[in-house]
C-alpha positions, 0 to 999 in steps of 0.5 A: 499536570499536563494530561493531553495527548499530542498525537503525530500522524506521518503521513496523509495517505490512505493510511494516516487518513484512516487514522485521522478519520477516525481519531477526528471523528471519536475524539468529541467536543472537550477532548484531550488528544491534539493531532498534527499530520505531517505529510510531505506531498502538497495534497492527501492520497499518498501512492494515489496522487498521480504525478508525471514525476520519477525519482525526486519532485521538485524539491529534491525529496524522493517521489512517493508515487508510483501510480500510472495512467491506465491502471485500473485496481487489480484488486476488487473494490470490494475487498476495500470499501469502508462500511460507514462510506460505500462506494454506491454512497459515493456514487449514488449507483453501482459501479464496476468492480475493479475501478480505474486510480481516478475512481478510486481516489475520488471515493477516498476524498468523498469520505474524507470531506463528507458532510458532518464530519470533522474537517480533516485537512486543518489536522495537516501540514502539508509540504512538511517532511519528517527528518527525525524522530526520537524518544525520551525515555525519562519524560517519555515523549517524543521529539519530530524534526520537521522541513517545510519544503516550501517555507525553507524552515525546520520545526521540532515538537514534542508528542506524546504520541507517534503514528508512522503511516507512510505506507511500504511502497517508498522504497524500491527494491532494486537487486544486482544483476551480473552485467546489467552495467553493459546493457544499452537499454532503459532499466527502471523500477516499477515505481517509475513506470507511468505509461505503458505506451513508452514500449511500443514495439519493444522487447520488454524483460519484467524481472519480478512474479507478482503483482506489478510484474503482472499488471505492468506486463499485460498492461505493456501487451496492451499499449503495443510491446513486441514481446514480454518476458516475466523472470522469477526468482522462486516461483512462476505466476504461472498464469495462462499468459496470452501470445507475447508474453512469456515466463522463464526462471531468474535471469543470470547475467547480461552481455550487452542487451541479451540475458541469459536465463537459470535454464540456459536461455537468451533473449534481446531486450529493449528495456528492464523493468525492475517489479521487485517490490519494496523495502521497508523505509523510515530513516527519519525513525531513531535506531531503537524506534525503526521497523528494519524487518523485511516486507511481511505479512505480520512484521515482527515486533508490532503487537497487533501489527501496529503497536512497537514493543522495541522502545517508546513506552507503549506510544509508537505504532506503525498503521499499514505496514503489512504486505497485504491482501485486506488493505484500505479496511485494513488501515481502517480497523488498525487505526480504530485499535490504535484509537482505543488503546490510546484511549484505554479501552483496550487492555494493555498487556506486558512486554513478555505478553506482547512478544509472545503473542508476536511470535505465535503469528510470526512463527506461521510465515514460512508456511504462508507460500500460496496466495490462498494461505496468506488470504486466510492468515491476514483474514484471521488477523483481521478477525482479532482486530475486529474482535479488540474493537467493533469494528464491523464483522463484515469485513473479513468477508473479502476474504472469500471475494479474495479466494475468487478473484485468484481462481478467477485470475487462474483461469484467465488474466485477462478478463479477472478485471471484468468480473463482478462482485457482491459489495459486503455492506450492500449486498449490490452485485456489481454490474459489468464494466462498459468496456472490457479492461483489456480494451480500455485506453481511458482511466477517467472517471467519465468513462467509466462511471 
């Protein structure tokens, strides 16, 4: 009888790479577990491979990223940063706190490629896009369709295992605006804005109250916007905005290029950009293996947040699906959990048992409606995973850098960016960035390290 395990890993973002990290890195000599890693894109990173490209790539697929030249992390790195890879480990000297994309992506090839560890790029395919994948029940297994882009060619395997880490940010969001169809000028999503110098002099309607409506709008201030109106739809950011940018209630309805606003308002635009977020997306999954749950901080059906209790025998499970606070550590312990309960080393529980202790999470959700709430929730969420496997403790302790990174956004969200914060493994405090964020027009990583 044949006991090895085939395991699938979708997705070569930081995600699939925690998985693949730690995977390669217990499994041992003589092990029983075989990985392939499907991932669409030519390279590793997911969200973090930069490209000047928008709606499809080359060929024809959906683009998966929507990062943008002058982004600088508008989370700590603290929050983020792997206990057994620091960010001084990668640098060889302390940074700043909130590093520019090219930083931050370096320091994941850092701990991707370190020496002495497996080599994690002989586990992918790359250029191939998983089309389907189903389940079957009597020789439980699954069956993955996939397309090689470059060869023109479709190959389907038997695994033993599924693991679907391709991330929430692949499919955006766009909501129906009365007489949006009349407007004259650009509208877009979030996730096709690259550059920021694209609406100089223009008036610029961010529809959305969260984190890309506020970056996106101090980072369009900054490049040279005229003016910046942020809409919401339940609740202001309510940040002391600086002279040019604005919030109003939930735009109503267009006539040409002006909106008219919940509380009677109007204004002119040039452009629309869409900061509404993202759905859930995995149409290559079979209907009783799909998470269709919107966004959340705990979707339903996921045991732990990972393990799927609707279908495929205890072997599917979706890593980096939560909105998130804790995100790159997050990944990290997911896939340690997912390692050991494959591997046995964590007790398995009933249906009825999961479901049960699903509901005991998601039943807290409506109650999760100020940032510092969801902070302590996902803090507690980390702390039980941590409790299942090892992982080391002090990782729930960016829940208290998280706390103040929002009252230091609070006071001024302008300068958060310049603050400096105590690394978890190290103890470094991080020094002051060279220049300001809002005075700094050069992402590279030679000018900021």
């Amino acid at each position: 009888m044949n006991t090895k395990k085939r395991i699938c890993v979708i997705g070569a973002g930081p995600s699939g790479m925690s998985t693949l990290y730690h995977f390669a890195n217990k499994m041992g000599s003589g092990s029983d577990i075989e990985l392939v890693c499907y991932e669409k894109q030519n390279d590793w990173g997911g969200l973090w491979n930069y490209s000047w490209r928008t709606g499809t790539d080359e060929y024809g697929e959906l683009c998966h990223n929507g990062m943008y030249t002058n982004l600088f992390t508008n989370g700590a790195k603290e929050f983020h940063e792997y206990p057994d890879y620091t960010f001084e480990d990668h640098f060889k000297k302390a940074i700043p706190s909130f590093p520019p994309r090219t930083v931050i992506r370096d320091y994941f090839e850092g701990r991707w490629t370190q020496k002495g560890k497996a080599n994690l790029k002989k586990y992918i395919k790359f250029n191939n896009v998983v089309r389907h994948v189903c389940f079957d029940d009597v020789k439980s297994q699954f069956t993955v369709e996939a397309y090689d882009l470059v060869d023109n060619k479709t190959t389907t395997e038997a695994f033993s295992h599924v693991l679907v880490a391709i991330g929430i940010f692949n499919c955006p969001k766009v909501p129906s605006i009365d007489g949006i169809e009349s407007f004259k000028g650009r509208v877009m999503h979030s996730h096709d804005f690259r550059n920021a110098s694209d609406f100089r002099d223009q008036r610029v309607l961010v529809i959305g109250s969260s984190y890309s409506a506020e970056d996106i709008s101090i980072q369009c201030l900054k490049f040279g916007a005229k003016s910046i109106i942020c809409t919401w739809k339940n609740k202001a950011m309510g940040f002391k905005w600086p002279k040019g940018i604005e919030e109003r209630p939930l735009v109503q309805k267009f006539v040409g290029n002006c909106a008219t606003f919940k509380d009677g308002s109007r204004a002119e635009f040039d452009t629309v950009i869409f900061c509404t977020g993202y759905h859930y997306a995995f149409p290559f999954m079979e209907d009783k293996l799909r998470l269709t749950s919107d966004v959340s901080f705990y979707p339903d059906n996921l045991y732990k947040g990972v393990l799927w209790v609707n279908g495929g025998d205890n072997k599917l499970f979706y890593v980096g699906v939560q909105n998130q606070y804790f995100s790159f550590t997050m990944f990290d312990v997911q896939a340690v959990w997912v390692f050991m309960y494959i591997n046995g080393k964590i007790k398995k529980k009933s249906r009825g048992e999961m479901q049960k202790d699903i509901q005991k999470w998601v039943q807290r959700l409506p109650k999760l409606d100020t940032c510092d709430k969801a902070i302590d929730f996902q803090t507690e969420y980390m702390a039980e995973l941590i409790k299942d496997t090892g992982y080391p403790e002090k990782a729930v302790k960016s829940g208290k850098l998280m706390h103040d990174w929002i009252a230091h956004k609070n006071d001024n969200i302008l300068t958060y960016k310049d603050q400096c914060h105590a690394s978890n493994w190290t103890g470094t405090v991080a020094p002051k960035p060279k220049v300001p964020m809002y005075e700094a027009f050069d992402d590279s990583i030679g000018a900021f390290i």
